[in-house]
PDB file of the backbone (N, CA, C, O) and the ligand in Angstrom, with CONECT records:
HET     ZN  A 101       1
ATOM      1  N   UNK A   1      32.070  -7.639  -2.491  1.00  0.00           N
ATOM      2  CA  UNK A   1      31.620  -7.846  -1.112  1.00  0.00           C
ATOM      3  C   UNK A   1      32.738  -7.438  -0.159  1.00  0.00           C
ATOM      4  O   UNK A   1      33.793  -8.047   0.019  1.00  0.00           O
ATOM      5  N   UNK A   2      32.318  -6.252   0.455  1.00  0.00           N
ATOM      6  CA  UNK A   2      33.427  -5.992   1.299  1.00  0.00           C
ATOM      7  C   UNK A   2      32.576  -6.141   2.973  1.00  0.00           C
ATOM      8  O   UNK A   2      31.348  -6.170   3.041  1.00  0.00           O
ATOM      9  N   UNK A   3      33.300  -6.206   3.974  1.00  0.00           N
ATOM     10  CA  UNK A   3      33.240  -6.283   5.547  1.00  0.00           C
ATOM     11  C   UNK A   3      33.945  -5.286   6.023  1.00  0.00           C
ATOM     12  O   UNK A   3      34.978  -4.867   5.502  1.00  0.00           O
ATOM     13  N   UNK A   4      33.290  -4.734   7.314  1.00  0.00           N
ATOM     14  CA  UNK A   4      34.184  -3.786   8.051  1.00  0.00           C
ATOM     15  C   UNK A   4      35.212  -4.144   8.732  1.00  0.00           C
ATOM     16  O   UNK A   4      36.229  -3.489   8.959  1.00  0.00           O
ATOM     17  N   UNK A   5      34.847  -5.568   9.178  1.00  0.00           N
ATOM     18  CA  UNK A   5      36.238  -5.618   9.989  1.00  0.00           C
ATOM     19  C   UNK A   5      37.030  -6.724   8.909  1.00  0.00           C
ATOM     20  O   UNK A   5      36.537  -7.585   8.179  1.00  0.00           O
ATOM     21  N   UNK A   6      38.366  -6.351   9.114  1.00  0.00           N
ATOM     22  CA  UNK A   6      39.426  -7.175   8.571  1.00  0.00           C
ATOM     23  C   UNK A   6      39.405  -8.884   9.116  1.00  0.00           C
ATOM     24  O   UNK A   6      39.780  -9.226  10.238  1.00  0.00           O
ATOM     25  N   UNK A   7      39.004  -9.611   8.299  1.00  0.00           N
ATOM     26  CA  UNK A   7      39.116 -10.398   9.392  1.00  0.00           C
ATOM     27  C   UNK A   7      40.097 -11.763   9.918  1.00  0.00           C
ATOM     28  O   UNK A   7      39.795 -12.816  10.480  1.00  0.00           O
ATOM     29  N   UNK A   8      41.810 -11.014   9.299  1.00  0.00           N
ATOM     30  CA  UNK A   8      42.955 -11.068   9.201  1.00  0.00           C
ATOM     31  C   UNK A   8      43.034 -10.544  10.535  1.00  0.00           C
ATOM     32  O   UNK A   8      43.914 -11.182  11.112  1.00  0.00           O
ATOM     33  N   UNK A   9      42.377  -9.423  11.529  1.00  0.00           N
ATOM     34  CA  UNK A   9      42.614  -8.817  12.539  1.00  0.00           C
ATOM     35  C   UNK A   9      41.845  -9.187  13.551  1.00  0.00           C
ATOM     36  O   UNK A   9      41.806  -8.473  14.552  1.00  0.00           O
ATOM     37  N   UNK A  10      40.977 -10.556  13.461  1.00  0.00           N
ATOM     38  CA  UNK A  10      40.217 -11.346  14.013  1.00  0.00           C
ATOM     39  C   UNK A  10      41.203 -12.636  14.235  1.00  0.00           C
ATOM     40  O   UNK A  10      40.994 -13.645  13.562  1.00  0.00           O
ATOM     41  N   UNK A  11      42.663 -12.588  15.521  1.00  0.00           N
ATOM     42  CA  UNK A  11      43.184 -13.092  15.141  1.00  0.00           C
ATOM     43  C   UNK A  11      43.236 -13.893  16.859  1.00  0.00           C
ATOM     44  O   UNK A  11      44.101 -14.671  17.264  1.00  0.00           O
ATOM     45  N   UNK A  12      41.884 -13.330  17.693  1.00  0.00           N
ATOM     46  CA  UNK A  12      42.407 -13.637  19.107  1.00  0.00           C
ATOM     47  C   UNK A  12      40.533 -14.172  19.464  1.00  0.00           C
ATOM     48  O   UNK A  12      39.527 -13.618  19.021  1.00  0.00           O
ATOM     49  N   UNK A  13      40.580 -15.000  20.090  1.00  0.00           N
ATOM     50  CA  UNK A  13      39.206 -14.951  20.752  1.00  0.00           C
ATOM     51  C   UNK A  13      38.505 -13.859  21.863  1.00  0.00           C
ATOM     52  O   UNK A  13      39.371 -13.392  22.603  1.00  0.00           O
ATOM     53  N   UNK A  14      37.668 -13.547  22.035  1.00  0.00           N
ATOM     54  CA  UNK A  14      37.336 -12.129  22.717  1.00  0.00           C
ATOM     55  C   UNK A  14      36.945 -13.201  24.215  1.00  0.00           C
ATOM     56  O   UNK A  14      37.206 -12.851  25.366  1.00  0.00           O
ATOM     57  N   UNK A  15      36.446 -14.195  23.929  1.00  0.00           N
ATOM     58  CA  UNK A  15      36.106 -14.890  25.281  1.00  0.00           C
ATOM     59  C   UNK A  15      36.870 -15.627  26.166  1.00  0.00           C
ATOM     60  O   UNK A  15      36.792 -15.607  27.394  1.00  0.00           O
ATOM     61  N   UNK A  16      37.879 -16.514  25.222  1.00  0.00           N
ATOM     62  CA  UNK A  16      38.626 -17.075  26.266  1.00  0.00           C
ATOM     63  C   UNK A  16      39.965 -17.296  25.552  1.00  0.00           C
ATOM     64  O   UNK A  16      40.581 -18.358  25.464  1.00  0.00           O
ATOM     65  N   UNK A  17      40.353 -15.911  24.981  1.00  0.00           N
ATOM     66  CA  UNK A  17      41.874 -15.617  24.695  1.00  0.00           C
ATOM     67  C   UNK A  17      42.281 -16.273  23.452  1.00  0.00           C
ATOM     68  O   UNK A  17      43.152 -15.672  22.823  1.00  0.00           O
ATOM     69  N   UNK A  18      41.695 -17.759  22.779  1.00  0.00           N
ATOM     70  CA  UNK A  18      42.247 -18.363  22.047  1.00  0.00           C
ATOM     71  C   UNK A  18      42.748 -18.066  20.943  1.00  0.00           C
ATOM     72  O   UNK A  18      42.694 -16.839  20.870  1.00  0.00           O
ATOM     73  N   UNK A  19      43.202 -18.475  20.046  1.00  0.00           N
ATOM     74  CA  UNK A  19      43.714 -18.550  18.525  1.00  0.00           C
ATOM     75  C   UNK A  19      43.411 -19.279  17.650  1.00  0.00           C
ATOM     76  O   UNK A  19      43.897 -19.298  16.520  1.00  0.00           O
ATOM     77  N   UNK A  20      42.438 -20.068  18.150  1.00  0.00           N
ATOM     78  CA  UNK A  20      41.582 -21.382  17.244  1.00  0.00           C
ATOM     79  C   UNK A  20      40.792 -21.137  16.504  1.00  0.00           C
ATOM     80  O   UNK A  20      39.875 -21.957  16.439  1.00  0.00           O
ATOM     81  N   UNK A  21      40.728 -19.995  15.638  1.00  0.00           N
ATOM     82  CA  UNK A  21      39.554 -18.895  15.353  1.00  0.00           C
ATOM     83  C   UNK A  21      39.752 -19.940  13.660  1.00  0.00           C
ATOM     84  O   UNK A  21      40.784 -20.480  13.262  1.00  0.00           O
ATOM     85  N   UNK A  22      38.370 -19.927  12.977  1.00  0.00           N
ATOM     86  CA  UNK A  22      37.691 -20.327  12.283  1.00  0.00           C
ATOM     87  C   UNK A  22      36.797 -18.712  11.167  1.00  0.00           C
ATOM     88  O   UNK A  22      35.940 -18.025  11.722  1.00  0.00           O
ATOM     89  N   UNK A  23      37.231 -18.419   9.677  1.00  0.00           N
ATOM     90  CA  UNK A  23      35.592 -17.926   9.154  1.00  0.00           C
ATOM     91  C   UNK A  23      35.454 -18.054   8.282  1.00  0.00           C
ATOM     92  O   UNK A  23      36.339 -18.558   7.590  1.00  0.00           O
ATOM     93  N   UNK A  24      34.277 -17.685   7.776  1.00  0.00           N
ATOM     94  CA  UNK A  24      34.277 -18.179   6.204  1.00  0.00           C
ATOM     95  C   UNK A  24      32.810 -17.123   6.070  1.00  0.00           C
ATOM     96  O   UNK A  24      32.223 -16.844   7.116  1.00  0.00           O
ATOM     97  N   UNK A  25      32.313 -16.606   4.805  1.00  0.00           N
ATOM     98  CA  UNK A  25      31.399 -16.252   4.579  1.00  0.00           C
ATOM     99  C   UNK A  25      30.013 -17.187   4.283  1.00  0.00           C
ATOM    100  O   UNK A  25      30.026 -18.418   4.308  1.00  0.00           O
ATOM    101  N   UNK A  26      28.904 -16.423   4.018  1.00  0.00           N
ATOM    102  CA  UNK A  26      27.866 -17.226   3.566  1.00  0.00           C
ATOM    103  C   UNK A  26      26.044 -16.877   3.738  1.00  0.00           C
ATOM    104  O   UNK A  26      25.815 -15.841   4.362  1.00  0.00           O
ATOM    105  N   UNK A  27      25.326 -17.327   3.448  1.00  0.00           N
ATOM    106  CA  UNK A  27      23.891 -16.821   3.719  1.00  0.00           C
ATOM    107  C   UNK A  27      24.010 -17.993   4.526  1.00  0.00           C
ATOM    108  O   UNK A  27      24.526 -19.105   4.421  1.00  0.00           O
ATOM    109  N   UNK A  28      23.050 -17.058   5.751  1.00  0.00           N
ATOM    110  CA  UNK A  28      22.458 -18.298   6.927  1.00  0.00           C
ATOM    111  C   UNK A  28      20.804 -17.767   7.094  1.00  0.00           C
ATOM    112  O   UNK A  28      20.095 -17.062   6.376  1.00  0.00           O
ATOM    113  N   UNK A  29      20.595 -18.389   8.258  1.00  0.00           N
ATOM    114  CA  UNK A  29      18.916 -17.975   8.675  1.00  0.00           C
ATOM    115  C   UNK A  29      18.926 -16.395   8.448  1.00  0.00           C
ATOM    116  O   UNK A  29      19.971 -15.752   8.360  1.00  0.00           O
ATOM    117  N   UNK A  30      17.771 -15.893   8.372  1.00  0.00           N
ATOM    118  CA  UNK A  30      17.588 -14.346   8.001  1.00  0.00           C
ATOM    119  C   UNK A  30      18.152 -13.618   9.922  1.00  0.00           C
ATOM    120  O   UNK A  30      17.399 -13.617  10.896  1.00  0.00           O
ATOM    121  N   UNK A  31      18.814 -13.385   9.918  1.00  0.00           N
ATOM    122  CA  UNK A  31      19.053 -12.931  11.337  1.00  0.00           C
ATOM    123  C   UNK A  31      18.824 -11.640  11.229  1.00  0.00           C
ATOM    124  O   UNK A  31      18.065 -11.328  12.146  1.00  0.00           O
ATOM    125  N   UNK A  32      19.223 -10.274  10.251  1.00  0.00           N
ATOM    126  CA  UNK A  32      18.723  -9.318  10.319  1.00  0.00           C
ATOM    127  C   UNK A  32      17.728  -9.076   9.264  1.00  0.00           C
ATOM    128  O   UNK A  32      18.110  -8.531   8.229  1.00  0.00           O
ATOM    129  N   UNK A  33      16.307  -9.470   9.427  1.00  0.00           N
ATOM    130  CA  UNK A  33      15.265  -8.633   8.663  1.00  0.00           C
ATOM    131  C   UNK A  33      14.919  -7.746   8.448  1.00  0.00           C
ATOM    132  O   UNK A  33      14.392  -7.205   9.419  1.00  0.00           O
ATOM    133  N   UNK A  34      14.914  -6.934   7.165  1.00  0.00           N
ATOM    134  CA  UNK A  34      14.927  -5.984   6.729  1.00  0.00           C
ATOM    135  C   UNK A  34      16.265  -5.327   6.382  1.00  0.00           C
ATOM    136  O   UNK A  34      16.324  -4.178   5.944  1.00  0.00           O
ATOM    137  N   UNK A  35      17.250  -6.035   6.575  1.00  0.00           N
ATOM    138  CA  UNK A  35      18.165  -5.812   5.408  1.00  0.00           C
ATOM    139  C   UNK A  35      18.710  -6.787   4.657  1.00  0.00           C
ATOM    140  O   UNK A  35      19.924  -6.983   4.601  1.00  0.00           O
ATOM    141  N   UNK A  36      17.736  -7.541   3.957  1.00  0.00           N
ATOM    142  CA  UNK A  36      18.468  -8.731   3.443  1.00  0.00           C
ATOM    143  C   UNK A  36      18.084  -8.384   2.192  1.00  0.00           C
ATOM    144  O   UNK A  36      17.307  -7.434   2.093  1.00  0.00           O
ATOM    145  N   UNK A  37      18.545  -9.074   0.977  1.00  0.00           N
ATOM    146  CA  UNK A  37      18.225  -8.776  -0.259  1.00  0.00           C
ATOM    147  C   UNK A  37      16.900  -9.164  -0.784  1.00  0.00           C
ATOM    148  O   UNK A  37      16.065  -9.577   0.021  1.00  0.00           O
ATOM    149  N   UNK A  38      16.643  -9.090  -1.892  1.00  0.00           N
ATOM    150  CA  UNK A  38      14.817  -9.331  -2.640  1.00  0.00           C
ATOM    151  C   UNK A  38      14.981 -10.812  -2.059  1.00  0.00           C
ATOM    152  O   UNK A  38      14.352 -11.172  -1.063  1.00  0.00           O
ATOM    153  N   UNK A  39      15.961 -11.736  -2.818  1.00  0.00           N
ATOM    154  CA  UNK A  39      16.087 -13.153  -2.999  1.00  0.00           C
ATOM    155  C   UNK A  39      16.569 -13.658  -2.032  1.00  0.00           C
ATOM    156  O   UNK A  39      15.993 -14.677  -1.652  1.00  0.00           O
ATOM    157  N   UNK A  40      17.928 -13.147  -1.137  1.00  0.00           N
ATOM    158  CA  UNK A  40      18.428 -13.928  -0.387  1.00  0.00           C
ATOM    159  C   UNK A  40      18.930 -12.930   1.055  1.00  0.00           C
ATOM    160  O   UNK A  40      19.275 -11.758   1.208  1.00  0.00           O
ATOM    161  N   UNK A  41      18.689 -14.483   2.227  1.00  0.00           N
ATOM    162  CA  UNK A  41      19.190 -13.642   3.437  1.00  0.00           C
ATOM    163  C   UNK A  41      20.191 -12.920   3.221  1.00  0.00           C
ATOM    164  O   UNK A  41      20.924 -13.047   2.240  1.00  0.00           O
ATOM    165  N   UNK A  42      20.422 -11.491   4.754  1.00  0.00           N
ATOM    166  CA  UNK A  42      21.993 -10.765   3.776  1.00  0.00           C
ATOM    167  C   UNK A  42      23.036 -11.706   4.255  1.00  0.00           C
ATOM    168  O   UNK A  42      23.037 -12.511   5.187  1.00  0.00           O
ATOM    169  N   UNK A  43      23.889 -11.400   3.399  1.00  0.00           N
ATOM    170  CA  UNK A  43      25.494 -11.923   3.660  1.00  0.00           C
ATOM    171  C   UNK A  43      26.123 -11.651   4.734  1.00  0.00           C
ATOM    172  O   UNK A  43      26.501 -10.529   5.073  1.00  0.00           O
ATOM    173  N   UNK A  44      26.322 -13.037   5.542  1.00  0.00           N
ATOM    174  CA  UNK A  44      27.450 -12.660   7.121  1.00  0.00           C
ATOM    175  C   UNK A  44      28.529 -13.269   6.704  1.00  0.00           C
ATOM    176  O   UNK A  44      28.547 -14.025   5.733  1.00  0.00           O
ATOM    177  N   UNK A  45      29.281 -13.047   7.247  1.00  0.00           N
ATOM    178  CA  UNK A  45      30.833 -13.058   7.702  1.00  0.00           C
ATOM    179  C   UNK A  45      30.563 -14.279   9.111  1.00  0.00           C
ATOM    180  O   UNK A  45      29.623 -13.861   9.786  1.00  0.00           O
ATOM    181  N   UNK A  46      30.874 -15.009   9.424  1.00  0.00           N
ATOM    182  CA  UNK A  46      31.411 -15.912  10.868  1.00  0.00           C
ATOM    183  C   UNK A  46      32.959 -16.266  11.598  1.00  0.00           C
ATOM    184  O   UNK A  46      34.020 -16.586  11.063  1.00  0.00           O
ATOM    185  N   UNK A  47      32.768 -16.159  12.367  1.00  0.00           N
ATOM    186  CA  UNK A  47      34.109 -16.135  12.918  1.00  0.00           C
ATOM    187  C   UNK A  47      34.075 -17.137  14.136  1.00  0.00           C
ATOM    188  O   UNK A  47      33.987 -16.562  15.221  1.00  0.00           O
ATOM    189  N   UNK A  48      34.125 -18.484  14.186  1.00  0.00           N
ATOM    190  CA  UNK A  48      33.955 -19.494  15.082  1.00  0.00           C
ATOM    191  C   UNK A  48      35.233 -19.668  15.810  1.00  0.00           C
ATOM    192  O   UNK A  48      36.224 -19.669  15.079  1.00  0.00           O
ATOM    193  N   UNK A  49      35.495 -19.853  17.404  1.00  0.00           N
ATOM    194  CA  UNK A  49      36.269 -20.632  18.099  1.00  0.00           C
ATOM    195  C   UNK A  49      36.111 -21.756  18.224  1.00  0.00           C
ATOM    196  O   UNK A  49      35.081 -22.257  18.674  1.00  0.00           O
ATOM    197  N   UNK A  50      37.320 -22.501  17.765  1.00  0.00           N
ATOM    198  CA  UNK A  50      37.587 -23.725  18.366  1.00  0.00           C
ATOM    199  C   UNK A  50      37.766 -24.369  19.387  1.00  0.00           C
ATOM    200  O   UNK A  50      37.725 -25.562  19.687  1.00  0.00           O
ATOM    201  N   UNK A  51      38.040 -23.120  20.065  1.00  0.00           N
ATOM    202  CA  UNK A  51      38.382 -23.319  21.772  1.00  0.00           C
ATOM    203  C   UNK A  51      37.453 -23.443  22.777  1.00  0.00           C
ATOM    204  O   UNK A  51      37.472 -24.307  23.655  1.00  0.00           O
ATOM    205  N   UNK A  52      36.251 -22.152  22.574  1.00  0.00           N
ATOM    206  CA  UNK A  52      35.400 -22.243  23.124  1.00  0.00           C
ATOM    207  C   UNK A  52      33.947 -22.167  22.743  1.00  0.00           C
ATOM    208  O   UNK A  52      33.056 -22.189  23.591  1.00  0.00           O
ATOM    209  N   UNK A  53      33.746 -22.086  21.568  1.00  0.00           N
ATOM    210  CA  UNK A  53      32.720 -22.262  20.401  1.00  0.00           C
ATOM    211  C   UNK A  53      31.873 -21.004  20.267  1.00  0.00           C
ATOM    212  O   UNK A  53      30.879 -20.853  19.556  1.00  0.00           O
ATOM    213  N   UNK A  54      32.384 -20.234  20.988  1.00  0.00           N
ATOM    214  CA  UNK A  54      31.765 -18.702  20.349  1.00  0.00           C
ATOM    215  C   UNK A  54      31.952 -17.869  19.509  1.00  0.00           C
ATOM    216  O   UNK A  54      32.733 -16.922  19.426  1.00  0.00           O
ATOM    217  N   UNK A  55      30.960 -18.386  18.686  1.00  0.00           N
ATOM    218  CA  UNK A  55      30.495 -17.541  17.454  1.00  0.00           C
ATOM    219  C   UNK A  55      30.275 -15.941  17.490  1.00  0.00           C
ATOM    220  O   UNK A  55      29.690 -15.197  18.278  1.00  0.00           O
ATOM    221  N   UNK A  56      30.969 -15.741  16.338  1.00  0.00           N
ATOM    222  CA  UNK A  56      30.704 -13.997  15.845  1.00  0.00           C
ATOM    223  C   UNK A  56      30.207 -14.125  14.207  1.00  0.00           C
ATOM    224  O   UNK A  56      30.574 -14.811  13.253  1.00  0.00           O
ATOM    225  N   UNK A  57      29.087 -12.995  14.440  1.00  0.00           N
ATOM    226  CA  UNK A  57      29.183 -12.749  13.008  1.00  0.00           C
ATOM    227  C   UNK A  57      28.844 -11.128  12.336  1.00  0.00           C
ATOM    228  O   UNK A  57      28.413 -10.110  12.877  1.00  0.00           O
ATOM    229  N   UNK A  58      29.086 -11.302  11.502  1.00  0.00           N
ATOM    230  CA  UNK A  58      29.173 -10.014  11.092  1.00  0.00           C
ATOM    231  C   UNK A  58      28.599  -9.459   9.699  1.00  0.00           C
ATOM    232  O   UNK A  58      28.894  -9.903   8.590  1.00  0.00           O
ATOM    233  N   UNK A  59      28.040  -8.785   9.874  1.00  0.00           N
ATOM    234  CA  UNK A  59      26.759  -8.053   8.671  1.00  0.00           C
ATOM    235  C   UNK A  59      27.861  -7.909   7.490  1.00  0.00           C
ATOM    236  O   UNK A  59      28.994  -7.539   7.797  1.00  0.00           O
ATOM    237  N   UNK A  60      27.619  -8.125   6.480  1.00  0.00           N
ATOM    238  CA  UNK A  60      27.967  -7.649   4.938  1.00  0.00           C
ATOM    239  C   UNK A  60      27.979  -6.072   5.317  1.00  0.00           C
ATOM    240  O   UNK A  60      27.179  -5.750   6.196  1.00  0.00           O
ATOM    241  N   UNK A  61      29.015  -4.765   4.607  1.00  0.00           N
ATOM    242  CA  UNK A  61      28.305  -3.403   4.359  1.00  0.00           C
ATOM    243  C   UNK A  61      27.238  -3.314   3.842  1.00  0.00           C
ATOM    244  O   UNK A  61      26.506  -2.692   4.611  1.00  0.00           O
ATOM    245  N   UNK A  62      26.646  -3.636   2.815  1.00  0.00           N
ATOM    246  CA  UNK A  62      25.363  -3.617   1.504  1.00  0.00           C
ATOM    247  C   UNK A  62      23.966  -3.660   2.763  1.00  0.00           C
ATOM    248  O   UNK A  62      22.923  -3.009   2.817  1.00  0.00           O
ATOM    249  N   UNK A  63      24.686  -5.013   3.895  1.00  0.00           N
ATOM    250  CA  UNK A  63      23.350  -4.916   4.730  1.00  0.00           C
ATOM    251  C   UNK A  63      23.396  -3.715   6.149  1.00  0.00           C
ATOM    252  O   UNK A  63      22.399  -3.107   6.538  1.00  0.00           O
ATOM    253  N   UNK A  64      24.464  -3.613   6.615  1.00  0.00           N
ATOM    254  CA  UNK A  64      24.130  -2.666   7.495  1.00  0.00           C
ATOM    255  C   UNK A  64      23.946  -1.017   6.526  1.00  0.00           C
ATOM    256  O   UNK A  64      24.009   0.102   7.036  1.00  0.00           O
ATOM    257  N   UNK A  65      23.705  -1.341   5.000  1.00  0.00           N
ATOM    258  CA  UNK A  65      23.493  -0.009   4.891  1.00  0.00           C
ATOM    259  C   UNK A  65      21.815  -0.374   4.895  1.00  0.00           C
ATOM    260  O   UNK A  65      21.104   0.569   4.549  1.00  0.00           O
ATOM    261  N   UNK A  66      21.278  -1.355   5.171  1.00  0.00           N
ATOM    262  CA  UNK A  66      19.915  -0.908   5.180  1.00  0.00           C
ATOM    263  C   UNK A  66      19.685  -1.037   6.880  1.00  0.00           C
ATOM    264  O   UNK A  66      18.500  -1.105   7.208  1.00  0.00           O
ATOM    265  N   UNK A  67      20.366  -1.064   7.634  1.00  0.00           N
ATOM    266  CA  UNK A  67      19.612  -1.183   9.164  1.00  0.00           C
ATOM    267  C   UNK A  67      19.348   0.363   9.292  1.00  0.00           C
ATOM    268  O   UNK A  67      20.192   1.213   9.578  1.00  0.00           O
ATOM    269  N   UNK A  68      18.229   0.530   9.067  1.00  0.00           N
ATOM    270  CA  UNK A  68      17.602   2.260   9.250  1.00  0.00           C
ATOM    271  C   UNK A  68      16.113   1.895  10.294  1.00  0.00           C
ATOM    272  O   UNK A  68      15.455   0.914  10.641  1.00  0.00           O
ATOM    273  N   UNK A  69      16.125   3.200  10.464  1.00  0.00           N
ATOM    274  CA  UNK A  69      14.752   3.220  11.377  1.00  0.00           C
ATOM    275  C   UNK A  69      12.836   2.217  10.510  1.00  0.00           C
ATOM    276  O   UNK A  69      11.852   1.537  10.799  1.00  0.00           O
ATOM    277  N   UNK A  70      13.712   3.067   9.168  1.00  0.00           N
ATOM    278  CA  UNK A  70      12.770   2.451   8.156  1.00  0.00           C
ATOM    279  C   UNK A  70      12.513   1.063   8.048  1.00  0.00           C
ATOM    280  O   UNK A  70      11.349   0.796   7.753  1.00  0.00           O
ATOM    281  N   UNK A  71      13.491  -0.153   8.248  1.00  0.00           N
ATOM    282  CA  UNK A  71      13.201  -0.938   8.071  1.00  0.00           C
ATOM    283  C   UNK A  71      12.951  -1.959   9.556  1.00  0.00           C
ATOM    284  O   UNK A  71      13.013  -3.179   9.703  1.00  0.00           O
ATOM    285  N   UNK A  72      12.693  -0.990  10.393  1.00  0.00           N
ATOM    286  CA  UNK A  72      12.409  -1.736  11.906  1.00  0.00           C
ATOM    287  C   UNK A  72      13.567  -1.388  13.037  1.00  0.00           C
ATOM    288  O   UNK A  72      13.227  -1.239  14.211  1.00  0.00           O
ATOM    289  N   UNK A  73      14.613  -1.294  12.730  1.00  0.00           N
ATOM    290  CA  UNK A  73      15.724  -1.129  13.637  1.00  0.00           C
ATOM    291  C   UNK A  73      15.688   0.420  14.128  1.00  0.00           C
ATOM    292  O   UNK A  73      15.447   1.488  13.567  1.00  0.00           O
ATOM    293  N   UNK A  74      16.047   0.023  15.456  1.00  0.00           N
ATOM    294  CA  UNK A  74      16.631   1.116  16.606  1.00  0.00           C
ATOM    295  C   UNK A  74      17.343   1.500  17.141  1.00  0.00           C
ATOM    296  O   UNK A  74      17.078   1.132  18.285  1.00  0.00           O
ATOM    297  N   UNK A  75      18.471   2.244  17.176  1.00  0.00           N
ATOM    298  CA  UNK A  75      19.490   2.519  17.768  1.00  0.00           C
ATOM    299  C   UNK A  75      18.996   1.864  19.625  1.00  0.00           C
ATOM    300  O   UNK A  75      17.964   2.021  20.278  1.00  0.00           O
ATOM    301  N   UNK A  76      20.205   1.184  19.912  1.00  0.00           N
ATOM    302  CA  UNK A  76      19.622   0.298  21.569  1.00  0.00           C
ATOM    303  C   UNK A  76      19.919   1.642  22.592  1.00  0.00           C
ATOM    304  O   UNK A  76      19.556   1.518  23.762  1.00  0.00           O
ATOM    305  N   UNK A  77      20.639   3.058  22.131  1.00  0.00           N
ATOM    306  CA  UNK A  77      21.012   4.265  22.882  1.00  0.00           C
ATOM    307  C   UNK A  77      20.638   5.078  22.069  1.00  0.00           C
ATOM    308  O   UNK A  77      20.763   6.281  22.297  1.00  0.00           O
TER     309      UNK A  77
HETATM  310 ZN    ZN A 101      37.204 -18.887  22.434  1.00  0.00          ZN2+
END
């Protein structure tokens, strides 16, 4: 299971500067359908502040290799 971003380099909050940063992997609610596996939602990555409680998360590779036109998704440009 690899991730694109390092998340050793997830070392600052994007919202309100902090360093209180929190992640851990895991299956959660199906958030992207149609790339999740037969059995299970796909695999995110989370990255929680402590500071200000905004959440990031981040697709497994395995799943953004299925975000295609095919399975519902659209480029937003
Ligand atoms: Zn924050």
């Amino acid at each position: 299971m690899t991730f694109p971003q390092d998340a050793s380099a997830q070392t600052t909050c994007p919202e309100c500067r902090g360093d209180n940063l929190y992640t851990r992997g895991g299956h959660g609610p199906d958030l992207l359908p149609g790339a999740s596996g037969v059995f299970a939602s796909a695999e995110m990555r989370s990255v929680v502040c402590r500071d200000c409680g905004l959440v990031r998360c981040y697709a497994s590779s395995e799943a953004l290799e299925r975000i295609t036109p095919e399975n519902g998704w659209r480029k937003t440009r």
